[in-house]
TIVO-965454 format. One record per residue (C-alpha): y, x, z negated; residue in one letter. Coordinates in steps of 0.001 Angstrom, whole numbers, plus 524288, in hexadecimal, padded with zeros to 5 digits. Each point is the difference from the previous one (the first is absolute). Example, Ala and Ser with C-alpha at 12.3 -4.5 7.8 and 13.67 -1.06 7.14 Angstrom:
2
7EE6C8300C7E188A80D708055A80294S
***
This chain:
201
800008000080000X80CBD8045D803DBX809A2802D97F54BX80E3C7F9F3801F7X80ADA80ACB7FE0CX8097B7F7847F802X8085E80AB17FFA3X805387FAE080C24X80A3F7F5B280123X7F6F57F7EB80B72X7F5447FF007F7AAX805D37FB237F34AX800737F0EC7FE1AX80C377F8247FB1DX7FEDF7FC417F131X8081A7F38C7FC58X80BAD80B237FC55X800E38022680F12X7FE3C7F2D680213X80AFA7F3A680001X7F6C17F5B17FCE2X7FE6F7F3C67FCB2X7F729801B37F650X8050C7F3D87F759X7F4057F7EF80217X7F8E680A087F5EBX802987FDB07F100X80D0F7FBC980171X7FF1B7EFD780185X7F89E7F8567F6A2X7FBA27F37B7FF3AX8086C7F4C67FCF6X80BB4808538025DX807D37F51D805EAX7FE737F7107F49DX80C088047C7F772X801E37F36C7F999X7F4D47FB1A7F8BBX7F8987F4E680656X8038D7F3797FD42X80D8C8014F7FF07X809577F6B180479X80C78808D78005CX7F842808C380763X806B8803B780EEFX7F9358063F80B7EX806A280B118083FX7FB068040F80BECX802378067980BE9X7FB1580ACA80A04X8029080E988009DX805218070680E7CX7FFE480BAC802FAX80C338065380A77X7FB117F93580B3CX7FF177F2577F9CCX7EFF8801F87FFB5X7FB927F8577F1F8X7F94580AB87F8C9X7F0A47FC7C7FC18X7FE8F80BEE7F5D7X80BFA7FED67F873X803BF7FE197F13DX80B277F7107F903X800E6802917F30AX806D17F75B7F79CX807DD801537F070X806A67F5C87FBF0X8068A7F9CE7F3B2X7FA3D7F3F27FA9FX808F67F3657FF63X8093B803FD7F4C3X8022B80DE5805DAX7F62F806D77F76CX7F87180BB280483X7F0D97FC9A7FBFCX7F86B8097A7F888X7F2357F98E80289X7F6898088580768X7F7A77F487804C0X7FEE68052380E06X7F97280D7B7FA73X7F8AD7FB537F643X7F259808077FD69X7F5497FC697F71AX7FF97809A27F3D6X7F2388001D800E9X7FB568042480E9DX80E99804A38044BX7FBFA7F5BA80C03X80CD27F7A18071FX803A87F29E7F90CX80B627FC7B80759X809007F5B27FB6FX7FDD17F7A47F4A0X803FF7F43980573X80BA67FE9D7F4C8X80A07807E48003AX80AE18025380A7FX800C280FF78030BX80A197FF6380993X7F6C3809DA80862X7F8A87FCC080CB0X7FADB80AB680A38X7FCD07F85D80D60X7F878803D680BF8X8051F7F9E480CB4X7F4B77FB258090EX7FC56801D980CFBX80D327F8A68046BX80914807E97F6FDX802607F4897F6B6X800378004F7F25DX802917F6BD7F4EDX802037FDFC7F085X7FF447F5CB7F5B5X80C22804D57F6BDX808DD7F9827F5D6X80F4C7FD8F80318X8055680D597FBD2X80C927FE087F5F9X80C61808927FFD8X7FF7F80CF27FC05X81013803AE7FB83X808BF7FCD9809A3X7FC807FC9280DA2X7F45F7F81180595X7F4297FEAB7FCAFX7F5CB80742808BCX7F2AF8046D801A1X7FD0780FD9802C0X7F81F8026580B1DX7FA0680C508041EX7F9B5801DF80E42X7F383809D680241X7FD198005480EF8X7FC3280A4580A68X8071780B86803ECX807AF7FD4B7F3F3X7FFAB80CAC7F839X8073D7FACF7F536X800297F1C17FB4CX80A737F716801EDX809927F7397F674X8069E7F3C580211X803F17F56A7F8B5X7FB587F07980255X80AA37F5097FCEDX8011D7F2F27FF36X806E77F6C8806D4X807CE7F4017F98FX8099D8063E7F5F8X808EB8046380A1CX80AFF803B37F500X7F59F809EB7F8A6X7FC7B8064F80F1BX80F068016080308X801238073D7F1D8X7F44E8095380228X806E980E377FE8CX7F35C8062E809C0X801D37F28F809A4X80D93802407FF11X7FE3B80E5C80606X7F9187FBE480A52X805027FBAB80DDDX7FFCF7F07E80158X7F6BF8027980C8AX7F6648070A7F8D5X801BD7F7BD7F3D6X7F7947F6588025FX7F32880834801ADX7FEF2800557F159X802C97F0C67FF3FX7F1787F8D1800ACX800C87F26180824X7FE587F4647F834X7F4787F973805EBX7FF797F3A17F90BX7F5487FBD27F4F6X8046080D617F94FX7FCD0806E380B8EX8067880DE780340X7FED5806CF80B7AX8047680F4A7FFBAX7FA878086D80ADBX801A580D497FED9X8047D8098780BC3X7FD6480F117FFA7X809E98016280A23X806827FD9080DDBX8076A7F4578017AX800527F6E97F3CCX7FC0980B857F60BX7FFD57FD307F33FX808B9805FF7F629X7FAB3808AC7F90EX80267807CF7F272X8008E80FCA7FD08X7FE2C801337F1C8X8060B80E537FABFX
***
């Protein structure tokens, strides 16, 4: 058998270091990572939308993260999405309870994704919003944004970060009311329509 000389740049195979991925379908989502609020909740509201990538292609591989406040603004503390048994160290998931404010989504073969979430409450001054951060392809570095709400139009108008942004961009961090608590907020990596998106220093 012939021996491979791997001292030689040819004959050396990528490792995921040389590689841009996605690897995002290993370890990272978990299940029941859309359901945010707790079933069974009638203030509960579904967001939803699609991730693009520059060319307006929906992305199949992608991942929305989600962090939000619950109703009166408060950051939760519950783990319930990472839950382990004590015993075996083995995945519980959610407890079915508590509100974490947490959901990591997968979008499917059509680039869509969606979450069951609470109404997030003000935070200080401003509007009340929901974090979002994007994993996709060729993205070396995850991305930030911020999810609104529509309806309190004096709260948007007082946001100091919507404030700094150009009324044409503006509205890609406002979701669309959809009805029957319903919000629609796709997310575009970039091109025409890109979403804004936040460097943190």
């Amino acid at each position: 058998m012939a021996k491979i000389d791997t001292g030689r740049p040819e004959n050396v195979l990528p490792t995921p270091s040389h590689t841009v991925g996605p690897f995002y379908g290993y370890a990272l989502p978990f299940r029941g990572g859309e359901d945010i609020a707790p079933l069974g909740r009638p203030d509960a509201m579904t967001v939803h939308g699609y991730v693009y990538d520059g060319t307006g292609e929906p992305l199949p591989d992608a991942l929305v993260e989600l962090w939000g406040p619950d109703p009166d603004g408060k950051v939760p503390t519950a783990d319930g999405s990472m839950r382990r048994d004590p015993a075996s160290g083995g995945f519980l998931g959610r407890n079915g309870v508590e509100f974490t404010g947490f959901g990591r989504i997968q979008t499917d073969a059509d680039g869509h994704w969606y979450a069951r979430t609470l109404r997030p409450g003000a935070r200080g001054r401003g509007a009340p919003y929901v974090s979002v951060c994007v994993f996709a392809r060729g993205l070396l570095v995850h991305l930030f944004t911020r999810l609104y709400l529509p309806g309190d139009e004096a709260a948007l108008a007082a946001d100091p970060l919507l404030a700094r942004v150009g009324r044409e961009r503006r509205d890609t961090l406002i979701a669309v009311d959809e009805g029957a608590d319903t919000y629609r907020f796709d997310i575009r990596l970039q091109g025409e329509g890109e979403t804004v998106f936040l460097e943190f220093r």
